[in-house]
C-alpha positions in Angstrom: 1.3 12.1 1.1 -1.3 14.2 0.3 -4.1 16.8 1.2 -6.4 14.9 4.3 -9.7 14.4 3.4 -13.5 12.6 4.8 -17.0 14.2 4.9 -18.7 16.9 7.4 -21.0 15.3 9.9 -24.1 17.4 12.0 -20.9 16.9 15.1 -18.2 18.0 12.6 -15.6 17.6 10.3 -13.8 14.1 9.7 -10.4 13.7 7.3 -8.7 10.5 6.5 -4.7 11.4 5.7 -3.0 9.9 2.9 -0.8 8.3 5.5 -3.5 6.4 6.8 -4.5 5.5 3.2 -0.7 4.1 2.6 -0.8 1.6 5.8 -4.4 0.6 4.9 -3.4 -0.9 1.7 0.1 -2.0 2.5 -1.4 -4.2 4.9 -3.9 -5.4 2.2 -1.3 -6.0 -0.3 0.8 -8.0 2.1 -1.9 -10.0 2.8 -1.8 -11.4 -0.5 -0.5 -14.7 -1.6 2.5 -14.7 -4.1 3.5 -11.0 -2.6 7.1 -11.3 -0.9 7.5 -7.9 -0.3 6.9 -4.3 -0.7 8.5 -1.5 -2.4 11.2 -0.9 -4.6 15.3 -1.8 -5.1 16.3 1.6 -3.0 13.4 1.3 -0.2 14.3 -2.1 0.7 18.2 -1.6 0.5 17.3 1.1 3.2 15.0 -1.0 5.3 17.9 -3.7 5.3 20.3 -1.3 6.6 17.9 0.3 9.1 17.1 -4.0 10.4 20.9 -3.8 10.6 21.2 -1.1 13.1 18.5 -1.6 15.2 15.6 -0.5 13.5 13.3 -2.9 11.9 10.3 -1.3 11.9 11.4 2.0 10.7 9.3 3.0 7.7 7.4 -0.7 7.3 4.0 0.1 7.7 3.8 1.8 4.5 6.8 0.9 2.4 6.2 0.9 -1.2 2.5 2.2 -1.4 1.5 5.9 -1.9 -1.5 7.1 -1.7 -3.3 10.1 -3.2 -6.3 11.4 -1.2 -8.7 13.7 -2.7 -12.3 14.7 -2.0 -12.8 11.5 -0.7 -11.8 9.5 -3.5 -7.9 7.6 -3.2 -5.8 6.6 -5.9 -3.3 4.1 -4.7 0.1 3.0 -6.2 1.5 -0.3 -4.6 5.1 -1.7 -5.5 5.1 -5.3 -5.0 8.4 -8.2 -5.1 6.7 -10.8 -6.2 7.1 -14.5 -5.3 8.9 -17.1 -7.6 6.6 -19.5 -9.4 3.6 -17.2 -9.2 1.6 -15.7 -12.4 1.9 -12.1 -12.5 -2.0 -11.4 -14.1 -3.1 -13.3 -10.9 -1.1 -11.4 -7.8 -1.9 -8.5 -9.4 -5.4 -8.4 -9.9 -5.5 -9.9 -6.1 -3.6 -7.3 -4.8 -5.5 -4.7 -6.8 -9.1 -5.8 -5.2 -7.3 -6.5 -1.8 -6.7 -3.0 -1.4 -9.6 -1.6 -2.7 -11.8 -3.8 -0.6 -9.5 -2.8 2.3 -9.7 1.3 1.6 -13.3 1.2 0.9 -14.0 -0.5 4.4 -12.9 2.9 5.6 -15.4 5.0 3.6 -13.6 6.1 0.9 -13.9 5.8 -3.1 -11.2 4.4 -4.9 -10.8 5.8 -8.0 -7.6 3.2 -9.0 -5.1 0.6 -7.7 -1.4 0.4 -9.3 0.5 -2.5 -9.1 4.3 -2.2 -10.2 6.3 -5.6 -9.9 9.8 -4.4 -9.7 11.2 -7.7 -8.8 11.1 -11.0 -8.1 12.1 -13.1 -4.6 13.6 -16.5 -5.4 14.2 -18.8 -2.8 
């Protein structure tokens, strides 16, 4: 999570949050065939405990993507499980212009998209 930011208008001042930025592209990443899931070994032992207890959509909405807002320009790091049988080169790069295409929608320059595959889902 970083500073806000977005441009000054003759009616005032508008800021897009990093938060905002991290459920923009999680959606977008999701969206792409071959991606089973977001984030990490730790997030998603947490978010199986928290569907456990009740709480399924606790921390979703952006799990495994951070965002870096700056000046209006966003640098986005995405954490991807990726599904068996699928070429790596090719979920990537989808994911990559997935999210740009998404973030830029909302008016903001995106410097670069990271893709870590920390695992892999087999069925």
């Amino acid at each position: 999570m970083t500073e806000p930011t977005g441009g000054t208008t003759p009616n005032g001042n508008t800021t897009v949050s990093g938060e905002v930025v991290e459920k923009i592209a999680a959606a977008a990443a999701r969206s792409v065939p071959g991606v089973a899931d977001l984030g990490g070994d730790v997030s998603r032992f947490f978010n199986s405990v928290l569907d456990k207890v009740g709480l399924d959509t606790v921390g979703d909405a952006s799990r495994g993507v951070s965002a870096e807002v700056k000046d209006g320009t966003v640098t986005v790091n995405v954490v991807v499980v990726l599904a068996a049988g699928t070429v790596v080169a090719e979920v990537t790069s989808a994911v990559q212009l997935k999210v740009t295409e998404a973030v830029q929608s909302y008016g903001l320059r995106v410097l670069s998209v990271n893709v870590n595959v920390d695992d892999i889902a087999i069925s």
